[in-house]
Backbone as JSON Lines, residues from 0, in Angstrom:
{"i":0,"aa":"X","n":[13.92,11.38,7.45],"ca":[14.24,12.75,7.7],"c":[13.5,13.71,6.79]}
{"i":1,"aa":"X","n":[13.7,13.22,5.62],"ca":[12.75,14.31,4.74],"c":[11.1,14.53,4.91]}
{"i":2,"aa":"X","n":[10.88,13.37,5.69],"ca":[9.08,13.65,5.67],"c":[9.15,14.67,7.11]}
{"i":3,"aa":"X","n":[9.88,15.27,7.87],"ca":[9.96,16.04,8.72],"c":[9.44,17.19,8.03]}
{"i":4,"aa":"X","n":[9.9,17.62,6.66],"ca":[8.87,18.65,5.81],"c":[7.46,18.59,5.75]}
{"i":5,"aa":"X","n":[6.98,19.33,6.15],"ca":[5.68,19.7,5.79],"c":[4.81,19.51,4.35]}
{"i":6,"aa":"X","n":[5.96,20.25,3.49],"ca":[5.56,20.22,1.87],"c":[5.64,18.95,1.57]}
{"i":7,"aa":"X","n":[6.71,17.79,1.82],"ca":[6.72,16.77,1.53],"c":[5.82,15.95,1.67]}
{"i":8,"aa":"X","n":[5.17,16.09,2.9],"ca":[4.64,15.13,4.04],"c":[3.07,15.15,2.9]}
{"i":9,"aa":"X","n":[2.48,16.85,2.72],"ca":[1.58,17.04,1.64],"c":[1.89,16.63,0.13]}
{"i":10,"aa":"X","n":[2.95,16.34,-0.28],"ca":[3.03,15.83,-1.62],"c":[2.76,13.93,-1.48]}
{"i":11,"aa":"X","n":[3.16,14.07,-0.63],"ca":[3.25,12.53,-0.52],"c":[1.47,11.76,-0.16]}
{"i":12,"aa":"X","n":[1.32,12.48,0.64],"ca":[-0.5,12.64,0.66],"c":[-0.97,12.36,-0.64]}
{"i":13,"aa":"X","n":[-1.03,13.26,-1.4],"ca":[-1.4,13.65,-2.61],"c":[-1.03,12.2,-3.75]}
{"i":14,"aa":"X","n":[0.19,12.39,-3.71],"ca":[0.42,11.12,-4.21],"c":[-0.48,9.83,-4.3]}
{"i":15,"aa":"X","n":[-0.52,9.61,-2.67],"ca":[-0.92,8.3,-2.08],"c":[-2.27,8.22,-2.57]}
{"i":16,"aa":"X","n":[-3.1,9.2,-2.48],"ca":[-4.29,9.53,-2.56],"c":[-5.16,10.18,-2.93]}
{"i":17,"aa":"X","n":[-4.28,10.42,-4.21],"ca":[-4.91,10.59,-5.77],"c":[-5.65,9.7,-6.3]}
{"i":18,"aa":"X","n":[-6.74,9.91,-6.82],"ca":[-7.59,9.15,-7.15],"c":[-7.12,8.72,-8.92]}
{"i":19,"aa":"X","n":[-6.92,9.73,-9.89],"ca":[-6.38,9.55,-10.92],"c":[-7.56,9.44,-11.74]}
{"i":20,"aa":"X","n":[-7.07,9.11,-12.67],"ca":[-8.35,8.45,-13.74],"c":[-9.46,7.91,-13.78]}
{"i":21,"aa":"X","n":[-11.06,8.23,-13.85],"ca":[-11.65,7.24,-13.21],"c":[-12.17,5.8,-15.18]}
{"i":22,"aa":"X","n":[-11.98,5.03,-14.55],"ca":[-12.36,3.91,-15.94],"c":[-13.37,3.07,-15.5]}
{"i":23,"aa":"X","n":[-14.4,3.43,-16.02],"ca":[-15.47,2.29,-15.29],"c":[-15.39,0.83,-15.73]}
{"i":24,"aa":"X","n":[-14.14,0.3,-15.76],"ca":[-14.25,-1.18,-15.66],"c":[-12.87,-1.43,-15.12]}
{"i":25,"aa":"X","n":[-12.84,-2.33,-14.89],"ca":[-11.34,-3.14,-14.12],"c":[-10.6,-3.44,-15.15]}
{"i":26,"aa":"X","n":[-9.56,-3.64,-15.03],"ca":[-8.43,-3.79,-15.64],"c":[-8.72,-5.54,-16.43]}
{"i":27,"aa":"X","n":[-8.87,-6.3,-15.78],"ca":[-9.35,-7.59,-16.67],"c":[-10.57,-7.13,-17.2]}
{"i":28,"aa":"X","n":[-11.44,-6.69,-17.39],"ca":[-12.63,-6.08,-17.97],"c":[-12.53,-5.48,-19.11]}
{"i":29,"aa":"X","n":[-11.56,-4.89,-19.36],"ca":[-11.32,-4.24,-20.74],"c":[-11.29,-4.7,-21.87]}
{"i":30,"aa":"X","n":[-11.89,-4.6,-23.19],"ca":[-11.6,-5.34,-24.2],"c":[-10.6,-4.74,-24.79]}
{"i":31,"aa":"X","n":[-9.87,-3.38,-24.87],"ca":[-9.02,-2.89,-25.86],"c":[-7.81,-3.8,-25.21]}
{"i":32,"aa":"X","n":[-6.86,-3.94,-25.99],"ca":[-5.73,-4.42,-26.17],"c":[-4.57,-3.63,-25.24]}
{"i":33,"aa":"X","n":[-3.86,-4.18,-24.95],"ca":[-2.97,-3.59,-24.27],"c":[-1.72,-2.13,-24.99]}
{"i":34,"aa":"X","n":[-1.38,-1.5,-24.96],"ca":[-0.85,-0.61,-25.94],"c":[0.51,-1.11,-26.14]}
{"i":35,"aa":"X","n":[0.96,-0.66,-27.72],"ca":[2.07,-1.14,-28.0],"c":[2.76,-0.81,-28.38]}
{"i":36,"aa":"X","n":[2.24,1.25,-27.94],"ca":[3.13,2.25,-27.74],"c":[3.84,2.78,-26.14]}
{"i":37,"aa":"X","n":[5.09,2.52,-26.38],"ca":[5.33,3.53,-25.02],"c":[6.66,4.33,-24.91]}
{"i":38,"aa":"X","n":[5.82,5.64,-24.32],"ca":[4.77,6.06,-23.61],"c":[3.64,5.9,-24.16]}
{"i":39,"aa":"X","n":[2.51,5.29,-23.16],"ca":[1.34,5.51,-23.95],"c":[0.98,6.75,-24.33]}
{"i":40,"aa":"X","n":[0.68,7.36,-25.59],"ca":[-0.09,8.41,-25.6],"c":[-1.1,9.29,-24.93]}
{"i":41,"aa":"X","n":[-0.51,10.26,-25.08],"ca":[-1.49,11.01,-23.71],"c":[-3.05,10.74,-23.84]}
{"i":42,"aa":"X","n":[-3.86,10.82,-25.01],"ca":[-5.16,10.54,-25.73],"c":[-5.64,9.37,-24.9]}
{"i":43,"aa":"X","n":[-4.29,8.58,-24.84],"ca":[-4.67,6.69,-24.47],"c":[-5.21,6.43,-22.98]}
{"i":44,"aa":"X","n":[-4.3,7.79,-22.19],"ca":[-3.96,6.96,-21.05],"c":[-4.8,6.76,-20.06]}
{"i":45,"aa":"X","n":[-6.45,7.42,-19.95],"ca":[-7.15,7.56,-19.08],"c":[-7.61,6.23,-19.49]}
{"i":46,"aa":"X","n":[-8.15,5.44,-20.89],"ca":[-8.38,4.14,-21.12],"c":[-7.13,3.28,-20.17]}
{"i":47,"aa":"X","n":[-5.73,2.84,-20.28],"ca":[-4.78,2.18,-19.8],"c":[-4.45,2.56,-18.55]}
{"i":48,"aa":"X","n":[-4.75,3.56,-18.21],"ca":[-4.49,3.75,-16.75],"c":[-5.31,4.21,-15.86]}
{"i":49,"aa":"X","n":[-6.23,4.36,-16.19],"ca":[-7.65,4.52,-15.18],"c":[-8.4,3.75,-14.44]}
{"i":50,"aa":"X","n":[-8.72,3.81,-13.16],"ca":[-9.62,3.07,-12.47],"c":[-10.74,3.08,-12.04]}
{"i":51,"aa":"X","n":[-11.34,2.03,-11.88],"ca":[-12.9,2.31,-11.3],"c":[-12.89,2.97,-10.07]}
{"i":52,"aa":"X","n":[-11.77,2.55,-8.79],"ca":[-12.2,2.56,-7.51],"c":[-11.19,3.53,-7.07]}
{"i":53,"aa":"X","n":[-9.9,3.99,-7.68],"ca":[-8.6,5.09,-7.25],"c":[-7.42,4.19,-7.32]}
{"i":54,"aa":"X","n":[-6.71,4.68,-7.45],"ca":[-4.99,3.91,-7.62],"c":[-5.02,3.31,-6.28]}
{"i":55,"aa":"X","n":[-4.78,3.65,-5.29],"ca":[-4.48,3.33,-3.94],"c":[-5.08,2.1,-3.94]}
{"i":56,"aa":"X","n":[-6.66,1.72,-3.74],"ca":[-7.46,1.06,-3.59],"c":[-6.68,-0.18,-4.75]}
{"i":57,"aa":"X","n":[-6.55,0.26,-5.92],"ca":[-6.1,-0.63,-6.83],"c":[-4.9,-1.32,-6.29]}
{"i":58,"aa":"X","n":[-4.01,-0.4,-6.56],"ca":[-2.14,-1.04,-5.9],"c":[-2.62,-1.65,-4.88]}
{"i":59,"aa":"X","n":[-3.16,-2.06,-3.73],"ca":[-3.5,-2.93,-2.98],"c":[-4.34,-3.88,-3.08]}
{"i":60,"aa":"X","n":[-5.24,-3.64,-4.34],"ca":[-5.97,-4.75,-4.59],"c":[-4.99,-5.87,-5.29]}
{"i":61,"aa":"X","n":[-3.69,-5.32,-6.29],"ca":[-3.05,-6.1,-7.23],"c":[-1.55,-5.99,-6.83]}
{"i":62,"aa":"X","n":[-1.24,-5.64,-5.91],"ca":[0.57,-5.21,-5.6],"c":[0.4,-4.66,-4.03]}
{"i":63,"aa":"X","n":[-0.18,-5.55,-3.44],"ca":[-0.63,-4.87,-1.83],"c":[0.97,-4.53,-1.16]}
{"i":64,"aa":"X","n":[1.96,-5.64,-1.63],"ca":[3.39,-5.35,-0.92],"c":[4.22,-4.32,-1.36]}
{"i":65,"aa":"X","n":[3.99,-3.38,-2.61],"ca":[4.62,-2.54,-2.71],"c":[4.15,-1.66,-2.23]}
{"i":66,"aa":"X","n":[3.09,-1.23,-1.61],"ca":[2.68,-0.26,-0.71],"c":[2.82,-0.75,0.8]}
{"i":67,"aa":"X","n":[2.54,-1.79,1.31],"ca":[3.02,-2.36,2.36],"c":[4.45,-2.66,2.91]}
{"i":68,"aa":"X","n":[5.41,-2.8,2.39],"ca":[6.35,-2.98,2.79],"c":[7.21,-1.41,2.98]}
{"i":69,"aa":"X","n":[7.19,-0.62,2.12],"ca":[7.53,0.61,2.76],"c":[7.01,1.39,3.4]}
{"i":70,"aa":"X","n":[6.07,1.66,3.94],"ca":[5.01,1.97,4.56],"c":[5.44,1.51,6.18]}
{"i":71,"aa":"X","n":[5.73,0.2,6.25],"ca":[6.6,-0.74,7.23],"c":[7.44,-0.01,7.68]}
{"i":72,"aa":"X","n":[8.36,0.24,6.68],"ca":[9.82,0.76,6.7],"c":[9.54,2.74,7.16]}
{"i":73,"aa":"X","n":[8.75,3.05,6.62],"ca":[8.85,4.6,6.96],"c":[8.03,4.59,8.78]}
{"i":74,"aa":"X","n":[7.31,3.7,8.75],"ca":[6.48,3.54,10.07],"c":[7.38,3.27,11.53]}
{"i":75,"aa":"X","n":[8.42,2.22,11.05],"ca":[9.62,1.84,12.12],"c":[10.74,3.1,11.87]}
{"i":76,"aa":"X","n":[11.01,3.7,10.8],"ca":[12.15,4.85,11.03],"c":[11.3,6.09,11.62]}
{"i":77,"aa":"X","n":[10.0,6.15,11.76],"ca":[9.94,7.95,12.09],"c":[9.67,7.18,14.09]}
{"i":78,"aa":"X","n":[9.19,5.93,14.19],"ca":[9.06,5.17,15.66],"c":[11.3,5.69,16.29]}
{"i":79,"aa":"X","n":[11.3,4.79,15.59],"ca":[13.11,5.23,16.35],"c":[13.8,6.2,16.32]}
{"i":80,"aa":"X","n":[13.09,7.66,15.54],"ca":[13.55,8.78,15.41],"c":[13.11,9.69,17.09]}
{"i":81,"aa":"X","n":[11.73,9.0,17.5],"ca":[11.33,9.59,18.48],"c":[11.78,8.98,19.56]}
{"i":82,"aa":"X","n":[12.68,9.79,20.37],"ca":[13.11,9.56,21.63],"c":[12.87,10.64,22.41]}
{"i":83,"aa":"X","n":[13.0,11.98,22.44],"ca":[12.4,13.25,23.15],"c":[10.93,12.91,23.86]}
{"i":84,"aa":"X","n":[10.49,14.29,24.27],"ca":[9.35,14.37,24.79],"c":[8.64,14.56,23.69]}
{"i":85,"aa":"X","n":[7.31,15.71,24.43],"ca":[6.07,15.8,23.39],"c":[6.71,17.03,22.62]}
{"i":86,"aa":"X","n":[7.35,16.97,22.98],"ca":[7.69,18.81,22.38],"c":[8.77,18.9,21.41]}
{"i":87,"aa":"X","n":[9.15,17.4,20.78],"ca":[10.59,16.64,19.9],"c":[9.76,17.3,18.35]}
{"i":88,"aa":"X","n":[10.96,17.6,17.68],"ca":[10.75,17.53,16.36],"c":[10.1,16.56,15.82]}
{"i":89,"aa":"X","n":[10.11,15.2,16.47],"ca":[10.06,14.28,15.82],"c":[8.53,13.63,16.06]}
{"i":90,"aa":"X","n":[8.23,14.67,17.23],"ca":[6.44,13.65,17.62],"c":[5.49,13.91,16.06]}
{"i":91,"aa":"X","n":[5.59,15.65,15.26],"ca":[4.73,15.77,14.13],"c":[4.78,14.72,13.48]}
{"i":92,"aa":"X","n":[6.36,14.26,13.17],"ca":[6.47,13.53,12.04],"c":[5.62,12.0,12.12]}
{"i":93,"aa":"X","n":[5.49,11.39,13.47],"ca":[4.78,10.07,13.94],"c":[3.38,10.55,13.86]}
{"i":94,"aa":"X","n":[3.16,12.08,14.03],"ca":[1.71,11.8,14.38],"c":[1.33,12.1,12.58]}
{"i":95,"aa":"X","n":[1.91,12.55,11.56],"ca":[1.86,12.36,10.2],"c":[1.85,10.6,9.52]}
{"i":96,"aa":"X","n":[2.77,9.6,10.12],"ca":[2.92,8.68,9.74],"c":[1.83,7.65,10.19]}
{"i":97,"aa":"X","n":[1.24,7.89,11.65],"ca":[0.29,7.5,11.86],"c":[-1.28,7.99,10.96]}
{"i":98,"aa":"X","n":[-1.55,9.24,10.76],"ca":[-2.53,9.4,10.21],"c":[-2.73,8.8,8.7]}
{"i":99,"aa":"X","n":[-1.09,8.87,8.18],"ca":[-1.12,8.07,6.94],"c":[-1.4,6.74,7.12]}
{"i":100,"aa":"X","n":[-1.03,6.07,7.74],"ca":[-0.97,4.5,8.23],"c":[-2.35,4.13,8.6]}
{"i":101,"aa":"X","n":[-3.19,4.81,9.49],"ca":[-4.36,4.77,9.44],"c":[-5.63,4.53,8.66]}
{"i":102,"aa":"X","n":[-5.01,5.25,7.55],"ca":[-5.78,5.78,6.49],"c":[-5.6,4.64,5.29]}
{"i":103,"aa":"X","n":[-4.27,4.42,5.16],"ca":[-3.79,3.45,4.13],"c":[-4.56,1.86,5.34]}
{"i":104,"aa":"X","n":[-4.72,1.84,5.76],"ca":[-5.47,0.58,6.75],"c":[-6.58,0.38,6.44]}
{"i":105,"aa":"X","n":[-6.97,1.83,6.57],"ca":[-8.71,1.91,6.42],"c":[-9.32,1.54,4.87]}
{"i":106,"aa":"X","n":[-8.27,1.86,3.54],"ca":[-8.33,0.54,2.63],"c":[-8.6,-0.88,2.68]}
{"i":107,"aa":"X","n":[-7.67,-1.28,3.5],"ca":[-7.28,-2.51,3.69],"c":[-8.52,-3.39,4.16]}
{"i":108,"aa":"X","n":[-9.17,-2.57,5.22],"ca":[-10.19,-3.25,5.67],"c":[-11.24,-3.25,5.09]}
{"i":109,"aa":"X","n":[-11.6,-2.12,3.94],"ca":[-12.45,-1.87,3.08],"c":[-12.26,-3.2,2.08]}
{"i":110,"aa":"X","n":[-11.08,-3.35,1.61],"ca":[-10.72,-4.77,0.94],"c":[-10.94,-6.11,1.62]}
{"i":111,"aa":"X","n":[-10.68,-6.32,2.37],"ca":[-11.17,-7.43,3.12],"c":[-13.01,-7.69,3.62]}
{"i":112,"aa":"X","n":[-13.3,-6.79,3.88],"ca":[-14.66,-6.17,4.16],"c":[-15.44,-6.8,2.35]}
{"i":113,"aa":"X","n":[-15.12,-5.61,1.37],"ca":[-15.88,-6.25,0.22],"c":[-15.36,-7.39,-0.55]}
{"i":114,"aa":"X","n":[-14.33,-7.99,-0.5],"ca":[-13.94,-9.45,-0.86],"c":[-13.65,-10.14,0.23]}
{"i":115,"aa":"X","n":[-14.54,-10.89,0.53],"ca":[-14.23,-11.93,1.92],"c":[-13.36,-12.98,1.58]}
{"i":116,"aa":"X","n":[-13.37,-13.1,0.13],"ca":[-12.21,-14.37,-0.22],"c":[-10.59,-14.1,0.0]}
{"i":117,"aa":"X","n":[-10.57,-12.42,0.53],"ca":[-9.16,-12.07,0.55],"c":[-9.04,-12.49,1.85]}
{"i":118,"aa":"X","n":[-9.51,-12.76,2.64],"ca":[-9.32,-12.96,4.02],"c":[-8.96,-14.09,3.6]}
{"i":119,"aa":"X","n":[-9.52,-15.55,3.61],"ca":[-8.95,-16.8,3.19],"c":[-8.05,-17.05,2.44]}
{"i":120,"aa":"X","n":[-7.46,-16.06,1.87],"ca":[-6.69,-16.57,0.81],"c":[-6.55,-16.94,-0.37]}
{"i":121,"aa":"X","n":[-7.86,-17.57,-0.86],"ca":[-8.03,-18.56,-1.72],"c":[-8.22,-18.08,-3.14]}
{"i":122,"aa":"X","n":[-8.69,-16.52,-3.4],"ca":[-8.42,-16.23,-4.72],"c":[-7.68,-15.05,-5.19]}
{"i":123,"aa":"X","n":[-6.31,-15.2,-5.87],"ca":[-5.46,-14.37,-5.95],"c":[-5.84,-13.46,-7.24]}
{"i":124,"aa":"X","n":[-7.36,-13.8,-8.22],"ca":[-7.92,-13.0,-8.7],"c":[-8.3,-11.64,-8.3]}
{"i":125,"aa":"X","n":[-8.8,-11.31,-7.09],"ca":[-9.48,-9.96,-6.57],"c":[-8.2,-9.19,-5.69]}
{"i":126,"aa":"X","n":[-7.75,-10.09,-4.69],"ca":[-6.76,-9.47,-3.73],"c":[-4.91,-10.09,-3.94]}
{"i":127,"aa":"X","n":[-4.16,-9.9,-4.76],"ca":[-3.48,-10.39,-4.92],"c":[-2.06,-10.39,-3.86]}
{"i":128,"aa":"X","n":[-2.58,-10.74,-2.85],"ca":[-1.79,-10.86,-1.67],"c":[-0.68,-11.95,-1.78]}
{"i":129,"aa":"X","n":[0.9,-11.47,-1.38],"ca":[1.36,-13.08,-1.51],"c":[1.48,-13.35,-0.07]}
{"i":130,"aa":"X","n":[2.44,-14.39,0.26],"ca":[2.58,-14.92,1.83],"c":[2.89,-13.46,2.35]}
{"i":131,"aa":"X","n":[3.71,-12.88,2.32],"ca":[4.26,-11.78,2.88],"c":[2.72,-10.67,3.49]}
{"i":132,"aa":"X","n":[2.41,-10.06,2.85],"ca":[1.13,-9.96,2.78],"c":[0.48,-9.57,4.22]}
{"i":133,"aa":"X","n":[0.03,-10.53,4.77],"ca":[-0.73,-10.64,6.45],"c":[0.27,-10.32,7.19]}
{"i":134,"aa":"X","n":[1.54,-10.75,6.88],"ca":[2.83,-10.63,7.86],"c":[2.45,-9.09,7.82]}
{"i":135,"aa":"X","n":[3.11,-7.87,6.4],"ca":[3.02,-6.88,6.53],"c":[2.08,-6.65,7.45]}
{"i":136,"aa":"X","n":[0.94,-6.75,7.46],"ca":[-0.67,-6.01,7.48],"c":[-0.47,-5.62,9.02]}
{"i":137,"aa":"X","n":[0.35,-7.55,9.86],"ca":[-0.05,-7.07,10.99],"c":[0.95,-6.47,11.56]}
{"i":138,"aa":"X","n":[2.44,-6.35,11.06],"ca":[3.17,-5.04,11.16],"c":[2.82,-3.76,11.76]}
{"i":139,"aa":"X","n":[2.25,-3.31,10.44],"ca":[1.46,-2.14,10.59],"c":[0.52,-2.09,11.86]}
{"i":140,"aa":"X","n":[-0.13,-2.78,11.81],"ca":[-1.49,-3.07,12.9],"c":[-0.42,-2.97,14.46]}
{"i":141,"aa":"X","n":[0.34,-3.96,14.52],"ca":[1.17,-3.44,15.88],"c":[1.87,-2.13,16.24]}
{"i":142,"aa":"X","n":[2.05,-1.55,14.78],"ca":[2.99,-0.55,15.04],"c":[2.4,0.62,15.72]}
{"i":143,"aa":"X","n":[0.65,0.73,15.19],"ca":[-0.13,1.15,15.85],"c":[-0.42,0.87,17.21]}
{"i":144,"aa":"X","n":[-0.78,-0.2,17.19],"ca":[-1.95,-0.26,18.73],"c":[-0.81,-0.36,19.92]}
{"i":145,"aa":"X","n":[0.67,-0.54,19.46],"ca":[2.11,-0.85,20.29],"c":[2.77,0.27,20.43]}
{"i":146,"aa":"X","n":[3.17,0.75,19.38],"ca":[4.26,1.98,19.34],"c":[3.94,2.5,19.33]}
{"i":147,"aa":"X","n":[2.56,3.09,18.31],"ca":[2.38,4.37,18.47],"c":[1.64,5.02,19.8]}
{"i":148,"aa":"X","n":[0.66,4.09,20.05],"ca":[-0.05,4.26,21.23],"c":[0.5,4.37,22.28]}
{"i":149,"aa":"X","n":[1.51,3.74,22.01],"ca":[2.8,4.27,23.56],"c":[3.55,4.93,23.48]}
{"i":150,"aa":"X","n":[3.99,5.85,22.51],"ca":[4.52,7.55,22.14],"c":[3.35,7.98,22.36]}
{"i":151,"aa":"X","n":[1.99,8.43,21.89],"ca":[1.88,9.24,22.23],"c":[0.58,9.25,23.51]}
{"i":152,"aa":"X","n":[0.53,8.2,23.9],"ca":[0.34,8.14,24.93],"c":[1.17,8.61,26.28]}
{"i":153,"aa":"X","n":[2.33,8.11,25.64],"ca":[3.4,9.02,27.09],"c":[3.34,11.07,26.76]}
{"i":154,"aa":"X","n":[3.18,11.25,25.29],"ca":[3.29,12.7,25.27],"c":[2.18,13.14,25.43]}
{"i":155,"aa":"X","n":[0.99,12.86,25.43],"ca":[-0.09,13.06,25.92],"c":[0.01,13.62,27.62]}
{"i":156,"aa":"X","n":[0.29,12.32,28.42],"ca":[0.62,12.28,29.84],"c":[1.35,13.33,30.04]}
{"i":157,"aa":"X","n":[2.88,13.58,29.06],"ca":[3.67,15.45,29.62],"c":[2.65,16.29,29.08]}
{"i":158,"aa":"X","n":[1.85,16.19,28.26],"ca":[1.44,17.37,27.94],"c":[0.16,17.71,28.59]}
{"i":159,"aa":"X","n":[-0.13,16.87,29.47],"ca":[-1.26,17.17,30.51],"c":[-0.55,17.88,31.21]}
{"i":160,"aa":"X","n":[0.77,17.25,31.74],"ca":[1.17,17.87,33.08],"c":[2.33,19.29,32.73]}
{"i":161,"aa":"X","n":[2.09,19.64,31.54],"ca":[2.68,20.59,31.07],"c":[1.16,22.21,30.89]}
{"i":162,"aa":"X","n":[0.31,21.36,30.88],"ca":[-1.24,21.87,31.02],"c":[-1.13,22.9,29.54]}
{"i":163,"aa":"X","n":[-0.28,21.57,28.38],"ca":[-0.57,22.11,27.03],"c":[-1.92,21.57,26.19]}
{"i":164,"aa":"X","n":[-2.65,22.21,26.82],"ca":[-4.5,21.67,25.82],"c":[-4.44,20.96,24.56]}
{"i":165,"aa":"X","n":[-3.21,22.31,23.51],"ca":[-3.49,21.88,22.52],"c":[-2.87,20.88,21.61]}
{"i":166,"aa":"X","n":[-1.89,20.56,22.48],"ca":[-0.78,18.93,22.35],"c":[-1.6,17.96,22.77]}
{"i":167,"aa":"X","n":[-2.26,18.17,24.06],"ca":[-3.31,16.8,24.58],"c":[-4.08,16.86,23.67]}
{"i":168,"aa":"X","n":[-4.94,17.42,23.45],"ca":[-5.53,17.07,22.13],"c":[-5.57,16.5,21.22]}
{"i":169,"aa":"X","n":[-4.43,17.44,20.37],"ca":[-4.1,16.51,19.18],"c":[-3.37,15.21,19.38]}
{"i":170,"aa":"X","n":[-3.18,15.17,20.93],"ca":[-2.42,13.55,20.62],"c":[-3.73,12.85,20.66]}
{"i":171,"aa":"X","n":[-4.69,12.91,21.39],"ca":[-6.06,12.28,22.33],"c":[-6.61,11.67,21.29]}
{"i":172,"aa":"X","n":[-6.74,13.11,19.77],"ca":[-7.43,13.05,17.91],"c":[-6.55,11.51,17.57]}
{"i":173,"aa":"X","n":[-5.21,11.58,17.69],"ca":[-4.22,10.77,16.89],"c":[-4.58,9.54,17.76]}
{"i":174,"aa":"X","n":[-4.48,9.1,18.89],"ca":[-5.11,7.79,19.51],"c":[-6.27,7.29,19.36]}
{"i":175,"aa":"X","n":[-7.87,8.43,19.26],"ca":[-8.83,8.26,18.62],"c":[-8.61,7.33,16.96]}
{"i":176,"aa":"X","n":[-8.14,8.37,16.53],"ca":[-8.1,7.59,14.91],"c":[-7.22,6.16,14.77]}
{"i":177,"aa":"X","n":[-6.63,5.84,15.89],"ca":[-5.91,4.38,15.51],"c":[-6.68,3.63,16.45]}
{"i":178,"aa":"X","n":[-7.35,3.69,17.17],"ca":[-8.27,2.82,17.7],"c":[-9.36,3.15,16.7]}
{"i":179,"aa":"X","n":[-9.57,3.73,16.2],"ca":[-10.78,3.35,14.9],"c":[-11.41,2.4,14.61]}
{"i":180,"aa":"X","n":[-10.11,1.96,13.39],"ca":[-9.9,1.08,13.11],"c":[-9.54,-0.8,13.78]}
{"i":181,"aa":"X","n":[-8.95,-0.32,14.97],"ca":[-8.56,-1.68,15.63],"c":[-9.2,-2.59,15.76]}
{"i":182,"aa":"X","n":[-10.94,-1.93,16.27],"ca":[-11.81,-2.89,16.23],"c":[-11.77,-3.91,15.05]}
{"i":183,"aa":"X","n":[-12.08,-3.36,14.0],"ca":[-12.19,-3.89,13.02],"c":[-10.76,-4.88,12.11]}
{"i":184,"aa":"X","n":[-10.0,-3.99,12.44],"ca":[-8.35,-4.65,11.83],"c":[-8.27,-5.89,12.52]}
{"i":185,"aa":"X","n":[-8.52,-5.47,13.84],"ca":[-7.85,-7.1,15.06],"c":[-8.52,-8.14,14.75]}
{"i":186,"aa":"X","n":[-9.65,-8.43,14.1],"ca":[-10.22,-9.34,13.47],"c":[-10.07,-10.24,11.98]}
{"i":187,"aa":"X","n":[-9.62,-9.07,11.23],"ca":[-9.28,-9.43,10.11],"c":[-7.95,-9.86,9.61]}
{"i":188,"aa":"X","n":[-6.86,-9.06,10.18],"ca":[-5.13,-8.59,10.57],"c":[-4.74,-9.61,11.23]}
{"i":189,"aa":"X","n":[-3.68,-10.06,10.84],"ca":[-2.92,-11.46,12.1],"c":[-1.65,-10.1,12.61]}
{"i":190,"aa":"X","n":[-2.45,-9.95,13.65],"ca":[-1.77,-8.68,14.66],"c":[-0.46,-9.2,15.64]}
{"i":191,"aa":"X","n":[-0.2,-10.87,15.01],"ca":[0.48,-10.92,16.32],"c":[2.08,-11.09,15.81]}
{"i":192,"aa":"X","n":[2.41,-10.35,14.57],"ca":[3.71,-10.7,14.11],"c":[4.51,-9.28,14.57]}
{"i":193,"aa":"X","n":[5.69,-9.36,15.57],"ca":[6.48,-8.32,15.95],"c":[6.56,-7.05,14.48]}
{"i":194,"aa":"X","n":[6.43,-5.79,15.11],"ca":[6.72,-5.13,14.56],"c":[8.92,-4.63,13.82]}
């Protein structure tokens, strides 16, 4: 309910996709010591908390399920909120959750893409995926190419025959951007676990 805000919907953006600190080395890369003050000192923290590549990119390289699993969870509550037409309070909020979902994907495949060993599995050094992991991924991946594509694919359809341009549109943009990716996800993504 609360991402129905606007302001929220932009803080939460922001959040997600803040880049933060940049540290040109990885976190095993570092020779300083871990701090053994806390709070770290403000002086400290761009050393201890900075990244080469952006937080986002990181938390999924080393904690992929704490961004995945709620992500899950906000993706299936704004899906069962929408029952109306195109014209529901509730279509912004899907077509917000989708663009986030999209976007947080388009990581994912970037990760899989430059470590091919995350695809196999086999080294929990680079991608620290656990079992859960692929389950999430292809969650997400259905929730797209299934649910969402069939909301707003049906509000698309009233909003042709409502001869609202600028609803067809932006739904036409929001189906564009999740087929984007599909190509590429349906290959990598085990797409076939129920949302």
């Amino acid at each position: 309910g609360l991402l129905l805000n606007t302001n929220i919907q932009a803080v939460l953006e922001s959040m997600i996709f803040e880049p933060k600190a940049f540290n040109r080395g990885s976190t095993e890369d570092r020779a300083e010591p871990a701090s053994q003050q806390v709070p770290v000192p403000q002086d400290q923290r761009r050393g201890f908390f900075g990244t080469s590549q952006g937080l986002l990119l990181d938390e999924l390289l080393h904690t992929p399920d704490a961004i995945l699993r709620p992500l899950v969870n906000i993706c299936t509550s704004a899906a069962d909120m929408c029952l109306g037409d195109y014209t529901s309070t509730f279509a912004p909020l899907l077509l917000f959750v989708v663009r986030l979902t999209v976007r947080i994907e388009a990581f994912l495949i970037h990760i899989k893409e430059t470590y091919p060993e995350a695809s196999s599995g086999e080294s929990r050094d680079v991608f620290a995926a656990t079992e859960l992991t692929p389950a999430l991924m292809g969650q997400l991946r259905v929730f797209l190419a299934k649910t969402a594509v069939g909301l707003i694919s049906r509000w698309s359809q009233q909003s042709q025959k409502s001869d609202d341009i600028v609803a067809t549109t932006n739904f036409c943009a929001h189906l564009a951007l999740i087929h984007g990716n599909s190509a590429v996800s349906g290959a990598l993504f085990n797409s076939s676990n129920p949302a």
